[in-house]
ROBA-93351 format. One line per field, with one value per residue (C-alpha): residue number from 0; residue in three letters; x, y negated, z negated. Coordinates in Angstrom, 3 decimals, padded with zeros to 6 digits. Layout:
vonu = (NUM;...)
balum = (ala;...)
X = (X;...)
Y = (Y;...)
Z = (Z;...)
END
This chain:
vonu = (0;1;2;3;4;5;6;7;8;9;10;11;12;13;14;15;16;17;18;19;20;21;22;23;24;25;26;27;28;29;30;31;32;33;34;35;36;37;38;39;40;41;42;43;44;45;46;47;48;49;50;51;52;53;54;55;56;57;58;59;60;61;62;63;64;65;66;67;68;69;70;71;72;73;74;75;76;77;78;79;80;81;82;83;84;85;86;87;88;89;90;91;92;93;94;95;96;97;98;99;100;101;102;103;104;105;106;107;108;109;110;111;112;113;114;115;116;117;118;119;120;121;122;123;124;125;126;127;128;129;130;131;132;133;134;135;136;137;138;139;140;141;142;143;144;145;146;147;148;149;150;151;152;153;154;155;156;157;158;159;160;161;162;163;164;165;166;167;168;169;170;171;172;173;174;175;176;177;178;179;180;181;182;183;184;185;186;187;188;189;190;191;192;193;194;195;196;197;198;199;200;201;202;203;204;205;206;207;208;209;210;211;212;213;214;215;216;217;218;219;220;221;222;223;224;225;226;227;228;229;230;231;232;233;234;235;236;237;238;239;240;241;242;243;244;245;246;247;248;249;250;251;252;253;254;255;256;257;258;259;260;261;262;263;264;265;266;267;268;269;270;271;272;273;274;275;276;277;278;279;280;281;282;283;284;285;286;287;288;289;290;291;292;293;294;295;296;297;298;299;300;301;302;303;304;305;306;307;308;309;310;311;312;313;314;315;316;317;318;319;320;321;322;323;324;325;326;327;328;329;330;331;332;333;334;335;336;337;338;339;340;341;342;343;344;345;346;347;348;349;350;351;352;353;354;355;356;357;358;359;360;361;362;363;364;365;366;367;368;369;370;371)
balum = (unk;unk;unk;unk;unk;unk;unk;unk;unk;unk;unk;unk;unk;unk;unk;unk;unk;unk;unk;unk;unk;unk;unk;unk;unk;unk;unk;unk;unk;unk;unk;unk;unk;unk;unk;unk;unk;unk;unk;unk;unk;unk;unk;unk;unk;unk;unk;unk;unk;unk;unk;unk;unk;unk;unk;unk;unk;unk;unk;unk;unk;unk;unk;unk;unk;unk;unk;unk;unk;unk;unk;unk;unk;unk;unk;unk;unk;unk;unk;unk;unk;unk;unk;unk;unk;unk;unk;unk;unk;unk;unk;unk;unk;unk;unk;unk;unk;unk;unk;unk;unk;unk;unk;unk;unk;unk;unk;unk;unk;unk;unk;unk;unk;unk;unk;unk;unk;unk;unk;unk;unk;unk;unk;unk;unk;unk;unk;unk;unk;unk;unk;unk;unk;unk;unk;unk;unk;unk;unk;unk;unk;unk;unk;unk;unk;unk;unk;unk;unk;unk;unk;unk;unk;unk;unk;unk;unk;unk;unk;unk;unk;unk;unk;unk;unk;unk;unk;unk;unk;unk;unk;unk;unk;unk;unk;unk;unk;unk;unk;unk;unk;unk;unk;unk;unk;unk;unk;unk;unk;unk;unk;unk;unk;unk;unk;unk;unk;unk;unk;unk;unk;unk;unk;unk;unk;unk;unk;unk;unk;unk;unk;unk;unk;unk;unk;unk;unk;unk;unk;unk;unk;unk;unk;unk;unk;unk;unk;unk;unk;unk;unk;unk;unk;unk;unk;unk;unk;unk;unk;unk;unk;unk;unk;unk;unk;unk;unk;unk;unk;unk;unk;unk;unk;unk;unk;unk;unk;unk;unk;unk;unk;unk;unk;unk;unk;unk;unk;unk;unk;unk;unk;unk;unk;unk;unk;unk;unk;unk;unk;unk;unk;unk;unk;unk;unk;unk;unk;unk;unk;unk;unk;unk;unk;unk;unk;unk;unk;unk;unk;unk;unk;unk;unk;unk;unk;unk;unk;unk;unk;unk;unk;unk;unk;unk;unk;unk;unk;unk;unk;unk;unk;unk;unk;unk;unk;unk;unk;unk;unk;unk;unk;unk;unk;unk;unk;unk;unk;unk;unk;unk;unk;unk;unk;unk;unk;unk;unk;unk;unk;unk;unk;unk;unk;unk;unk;unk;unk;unk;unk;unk;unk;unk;unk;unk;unk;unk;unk;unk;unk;unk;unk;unk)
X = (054.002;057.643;057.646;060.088;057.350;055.014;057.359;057.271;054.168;052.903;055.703;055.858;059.323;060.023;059.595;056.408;054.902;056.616;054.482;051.213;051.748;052.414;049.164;046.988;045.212;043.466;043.530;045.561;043.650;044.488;042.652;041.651;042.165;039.164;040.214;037.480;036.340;035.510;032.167;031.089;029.330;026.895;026.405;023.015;022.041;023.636;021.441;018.331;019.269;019.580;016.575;014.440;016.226;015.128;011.706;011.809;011.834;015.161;015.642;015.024;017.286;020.593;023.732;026.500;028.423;025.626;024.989;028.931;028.487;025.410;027.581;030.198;028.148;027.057;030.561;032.215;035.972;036.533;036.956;034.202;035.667;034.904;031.157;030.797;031.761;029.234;026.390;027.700;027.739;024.463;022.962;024.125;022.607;019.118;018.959;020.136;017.312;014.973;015.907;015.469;012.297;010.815;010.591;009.527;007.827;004.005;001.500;-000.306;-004.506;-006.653;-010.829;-013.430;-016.482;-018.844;-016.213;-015.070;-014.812;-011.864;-012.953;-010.270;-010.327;-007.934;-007.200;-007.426;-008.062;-010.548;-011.536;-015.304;-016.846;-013.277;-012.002;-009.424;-011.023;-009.939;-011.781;-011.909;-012.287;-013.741;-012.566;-014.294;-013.137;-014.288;-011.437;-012.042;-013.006;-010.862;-014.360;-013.602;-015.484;-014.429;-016.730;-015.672;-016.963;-016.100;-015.117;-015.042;-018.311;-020.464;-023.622;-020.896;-019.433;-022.757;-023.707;-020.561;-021.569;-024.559;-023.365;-020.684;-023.266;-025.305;-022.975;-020.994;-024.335;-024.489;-022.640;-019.713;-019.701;-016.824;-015.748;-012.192;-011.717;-008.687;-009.551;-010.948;-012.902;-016.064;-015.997;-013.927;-014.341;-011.895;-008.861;-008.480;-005.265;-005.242;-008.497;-010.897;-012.567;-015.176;-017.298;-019.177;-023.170;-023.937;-021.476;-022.355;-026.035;-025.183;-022.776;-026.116;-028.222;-026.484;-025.413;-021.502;-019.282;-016.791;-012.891;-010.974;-006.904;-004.115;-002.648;000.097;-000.862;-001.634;-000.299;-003.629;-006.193;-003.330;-005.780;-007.443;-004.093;-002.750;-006.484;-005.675;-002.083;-003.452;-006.715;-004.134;-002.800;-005.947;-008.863;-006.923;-003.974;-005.100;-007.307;-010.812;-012.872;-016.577;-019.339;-020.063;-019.728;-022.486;-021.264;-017.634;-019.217;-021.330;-018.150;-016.091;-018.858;-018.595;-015.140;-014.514;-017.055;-015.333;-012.274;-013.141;-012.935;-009.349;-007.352;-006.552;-007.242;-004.003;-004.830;-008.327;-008.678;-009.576;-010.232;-011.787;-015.189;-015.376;-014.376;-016.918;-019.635;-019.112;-018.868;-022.266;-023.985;-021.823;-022.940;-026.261;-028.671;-028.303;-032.266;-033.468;-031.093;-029.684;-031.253;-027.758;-028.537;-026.349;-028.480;-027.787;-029.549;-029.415;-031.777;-033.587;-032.886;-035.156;-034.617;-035.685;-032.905;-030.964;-026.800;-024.960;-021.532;-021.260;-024.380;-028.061;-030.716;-034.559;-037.334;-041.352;-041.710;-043.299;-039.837;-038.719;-036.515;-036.935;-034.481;-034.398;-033.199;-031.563;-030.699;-028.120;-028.337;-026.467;-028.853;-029.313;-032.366;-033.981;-037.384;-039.137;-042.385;-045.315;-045.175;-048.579;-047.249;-043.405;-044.746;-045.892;-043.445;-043.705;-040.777;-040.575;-037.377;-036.687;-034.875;-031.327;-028.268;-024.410;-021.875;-018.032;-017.121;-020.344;-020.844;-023.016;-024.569;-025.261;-029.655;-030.952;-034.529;-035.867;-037.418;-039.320)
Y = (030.241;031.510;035.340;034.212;031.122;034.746;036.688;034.242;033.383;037.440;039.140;041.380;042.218;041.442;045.425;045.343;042.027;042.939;046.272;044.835;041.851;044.925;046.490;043.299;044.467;041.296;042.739;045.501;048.150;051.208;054.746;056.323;060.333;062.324;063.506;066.730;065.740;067.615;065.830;067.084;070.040;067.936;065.175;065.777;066.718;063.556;061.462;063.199;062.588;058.845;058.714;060.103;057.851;054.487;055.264;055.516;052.170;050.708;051.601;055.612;055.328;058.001;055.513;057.470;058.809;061.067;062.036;062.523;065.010;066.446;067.757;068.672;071.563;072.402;073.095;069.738;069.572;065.851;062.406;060.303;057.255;059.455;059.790;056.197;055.314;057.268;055.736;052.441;053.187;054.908;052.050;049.835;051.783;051.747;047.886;047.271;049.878;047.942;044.415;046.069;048.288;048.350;044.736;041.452;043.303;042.097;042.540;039.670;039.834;038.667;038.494;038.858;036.294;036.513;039.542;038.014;034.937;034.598;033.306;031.730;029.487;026.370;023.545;020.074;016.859;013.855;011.093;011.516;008.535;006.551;009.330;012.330;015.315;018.875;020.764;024.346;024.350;026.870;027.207;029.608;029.827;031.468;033.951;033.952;030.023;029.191;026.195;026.006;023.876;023.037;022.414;021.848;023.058;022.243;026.220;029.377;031.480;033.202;031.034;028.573;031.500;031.997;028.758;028.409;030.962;029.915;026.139;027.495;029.701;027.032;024.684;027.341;028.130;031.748;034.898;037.036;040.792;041.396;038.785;038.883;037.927;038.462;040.875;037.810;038.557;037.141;039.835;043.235;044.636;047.180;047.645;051.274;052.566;051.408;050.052;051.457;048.585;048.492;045.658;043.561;044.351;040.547;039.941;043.181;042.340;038.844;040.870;042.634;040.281;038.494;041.569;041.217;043.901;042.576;043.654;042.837;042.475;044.241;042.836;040.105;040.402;037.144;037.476;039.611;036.442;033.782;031.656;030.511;030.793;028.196;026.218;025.623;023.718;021.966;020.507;018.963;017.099;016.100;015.538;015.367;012.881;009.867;011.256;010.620;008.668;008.854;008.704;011.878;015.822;015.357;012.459;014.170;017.542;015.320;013.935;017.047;018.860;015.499;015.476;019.273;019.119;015.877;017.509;020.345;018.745;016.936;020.267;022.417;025.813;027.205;030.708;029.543;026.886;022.983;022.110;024.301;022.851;023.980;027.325;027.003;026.692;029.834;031.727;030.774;033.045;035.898;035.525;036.361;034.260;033.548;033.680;033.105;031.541;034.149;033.955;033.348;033.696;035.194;036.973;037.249;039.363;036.578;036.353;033.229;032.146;031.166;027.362;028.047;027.638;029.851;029.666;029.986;028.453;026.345;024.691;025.050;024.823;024.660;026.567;027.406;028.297;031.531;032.567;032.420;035.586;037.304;039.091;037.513;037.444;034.184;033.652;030.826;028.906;026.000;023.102;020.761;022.046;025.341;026.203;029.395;031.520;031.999;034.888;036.265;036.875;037.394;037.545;033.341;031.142;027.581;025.491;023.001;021.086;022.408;020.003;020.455;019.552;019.606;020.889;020.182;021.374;021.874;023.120;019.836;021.609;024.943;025.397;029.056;030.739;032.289;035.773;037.023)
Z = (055.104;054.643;053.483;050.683;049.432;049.498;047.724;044.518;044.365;044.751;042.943;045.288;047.571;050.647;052.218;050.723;051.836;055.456;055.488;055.186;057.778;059.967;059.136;060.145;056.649;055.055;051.243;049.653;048.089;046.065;047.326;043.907;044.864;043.628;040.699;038.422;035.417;032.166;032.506;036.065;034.243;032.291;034.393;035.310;031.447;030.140;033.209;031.940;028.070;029.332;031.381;028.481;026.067;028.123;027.576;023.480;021.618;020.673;017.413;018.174;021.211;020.739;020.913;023.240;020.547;019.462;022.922;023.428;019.798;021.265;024.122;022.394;020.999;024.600;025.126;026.625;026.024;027.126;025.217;023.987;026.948;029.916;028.076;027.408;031.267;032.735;030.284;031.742;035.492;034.737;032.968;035.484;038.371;036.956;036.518;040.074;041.238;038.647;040.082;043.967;044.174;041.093;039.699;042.003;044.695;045.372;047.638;048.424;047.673;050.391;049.910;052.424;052.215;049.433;047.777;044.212;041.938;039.244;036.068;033.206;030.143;029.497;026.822;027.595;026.274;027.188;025.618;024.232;022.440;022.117;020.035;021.664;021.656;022.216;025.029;026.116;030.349;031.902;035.421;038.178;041.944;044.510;045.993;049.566;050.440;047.380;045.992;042.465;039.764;036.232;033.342;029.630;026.528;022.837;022.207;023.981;022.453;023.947;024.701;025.996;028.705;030.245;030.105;032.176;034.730;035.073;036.316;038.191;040.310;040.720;042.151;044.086;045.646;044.649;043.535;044.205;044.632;041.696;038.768;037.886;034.330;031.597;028.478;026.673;023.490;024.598;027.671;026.290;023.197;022.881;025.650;026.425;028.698;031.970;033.823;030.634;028.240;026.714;027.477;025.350;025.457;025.739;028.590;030.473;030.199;031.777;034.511;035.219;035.386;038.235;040.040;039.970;038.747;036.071;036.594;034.100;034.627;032.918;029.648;030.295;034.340;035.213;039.006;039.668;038.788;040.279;042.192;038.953;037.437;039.508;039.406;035.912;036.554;039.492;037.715;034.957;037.664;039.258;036.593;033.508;034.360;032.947;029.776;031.467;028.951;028.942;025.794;025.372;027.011;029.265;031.217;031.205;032.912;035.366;036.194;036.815;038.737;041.125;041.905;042.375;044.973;046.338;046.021;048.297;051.446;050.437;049.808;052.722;052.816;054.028;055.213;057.179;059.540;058.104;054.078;051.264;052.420;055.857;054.201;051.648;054.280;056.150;052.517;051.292;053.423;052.093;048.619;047.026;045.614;041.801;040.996;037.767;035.032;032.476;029.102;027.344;023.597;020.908;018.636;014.239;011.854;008.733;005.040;004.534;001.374;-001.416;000.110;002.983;004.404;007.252;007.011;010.163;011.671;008.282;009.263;006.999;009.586;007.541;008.209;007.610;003.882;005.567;006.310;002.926;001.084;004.958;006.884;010.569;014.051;014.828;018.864;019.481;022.736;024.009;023.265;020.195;018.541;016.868;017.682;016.205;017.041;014.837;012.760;013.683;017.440;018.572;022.092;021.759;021.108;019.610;020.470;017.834;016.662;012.833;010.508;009.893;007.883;009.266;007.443;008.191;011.608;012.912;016.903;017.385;020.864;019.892;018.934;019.022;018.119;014.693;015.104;012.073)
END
């Protein structure tokens, strides 16, 4: 290109364009001199104002013209501009640092055999008895061998999580060292600051009873269950997609429990050699033996009324006449009946179906015991 067809499209003169075709320099650029500042004093007090000021909320944050005042009576002579550069540079500096070290860097978890199962809840819909019904999944996996089985329940309550955890062990073929659950209200009662909850009695006692030690992840922190995290999207795709139809819950969960298990020897592990079932069958020597079933009731303190009847879940369940204008203990298990013991003995128990009427959104699987 002509230095003339340069010269008007640049601006520049001839001399000028001449001198830097001399210099074999690809770009032109301008060396700022170092030139003191006013400010160079009270840098480092206006980087610590700012670094205590990005921990407050936004609304108690100082904006930069109080912090510009604020020096101003520490003795700074110079213009609120060279202030409000700095807080930009400064501002600027931290995100970078943010976006490089201190956000998006992970570690990735890995589990020895037998070492922990990750437990989480999901919403999805079947088809039960040709209507479309709204279901609450529970989904546990096994960390290491990565077997996971899916069972659904018509809400998340207590007698319905153990009930859960029970089936799961069962068809897992036994039980983890640690559980890794989210602060769900049927587990954690209270979050405290950083690893401190306190745990629900009923949940702890089933946590006992099985021998696994509950961890429970930080608030929002879903990367530190993301196995069952990413169970959950992937079961959409495979069980749910069409709506399966069957008559009733039972026949839906005998179904799930079938093809998870099928399912285990079509997904490859990744990480170990062959499919989740090959993995699965060096685990299950790893984990310990589930034993006797938990006794998963949720026990009430209600009155019988003068009816004889016993109010609970907007349901009036009947009982003995005995019971009448008496404060008892009513246990709630997953089954369709209530069954009581005589009140001469606690320690023998009669199981007897007891009469009942539904009210309006009534948990149609839920049964329990009366204690006088």
């Amino acid at each position: 290109m002509p230095i003339r067809e340069i010269e008007r499209r640049t601006g520049l003169s001839c001399n000028t364009i001449r001198k830097y075709l001399r210099s074999d320099k690809v770009e032109p650029k301008f060396k700022v001199p170092g030139r003191p500042s006013k400010l160079d004093r009270f840098a480092q007090k206006l980087s610590d104002w700012l670094r205590v000021e990005a921990g407050k909320s936004r609304k108690q944050r100082r904006t930069g013209k109080q912090m510009h005042a604020d020096l101003v009576v520490l003795g700074y002579e110079g213009s609120y501009e060279r202030v409000a550069v700095f807080v930009r540079a400064w501002k600027t500096g931290r995100q970078q640092e943010q976006q490089t070290s201190g956000r998006g860097t992970f570690v990735p978890l890995v589990f020895g055999p037998g070492e922990a199962f990750q437990f989480d809840w999901s919403e999805d819909w079947a088809i039960l008895g040709g209507e479309r019904t709204k279901l609450q999944v529970a989904h546990t996996k096994l960390s290491h061998s990565r077997a996971f089985v899916v069972r659904a329940y018509p809400l998340q309550t207590h007698e319905m999580l153990f009930d859960a955890m029970t089936q799961a062990f069962r068809v897992l073929g036994g039980v983890p060292r640690r559980g890794i659950f989210d602060n769900m209200k049927t587990a954690v009662d209270r979050i405290g600051s950083g690893k401190a909850r306190q745990v629900n009695a009923r949940f702890a006692a089933m946590a006992s009873h099985y021998l696994f030690e509950p961890e429970f992840c930080n608030p929002a922190s879903g990367w530190e269950k993301g196995q069952i995290e990413k169970n959950v999207q992937d079961a959409r795709r495979r069980l749910w997609q069409p709506l399966p139809n069957f008559s009733d819950l039972n026949a839906l969960n005998a179904w799930l429990e079938e093809r998870c298990i099928a399912q285990w020897s079509q997904i490859v592990h990744g990480n170990l050699p062959g499919s989740v079932a090959d993995a699965h069958a060096g685990e299950i020597s790893s984990l310990m033996a589930p034993g006797r079933a938990f006794d998963g009731f949720v026990e009430q303190t209600k009155r019988v009324t003068p009816t004889c009847l016993v109010h609970f879940d907007r349901n009036r369940y009947s009982v003995p006449a005995s019971f009448a204008n008496r404060p008892v203990s009513l246990r709630i298990y997953l089954s369709g009946s209530l069954s009581w013991p005589r009140a001469r003995s606690c320690a023998s128990t009669l199981a007897s179906s007891i009469g009942h009427t539904t009210g309006r959104g009534a948990r149609s699987t839920t049964g329990g015991t009366i204690w006088q």
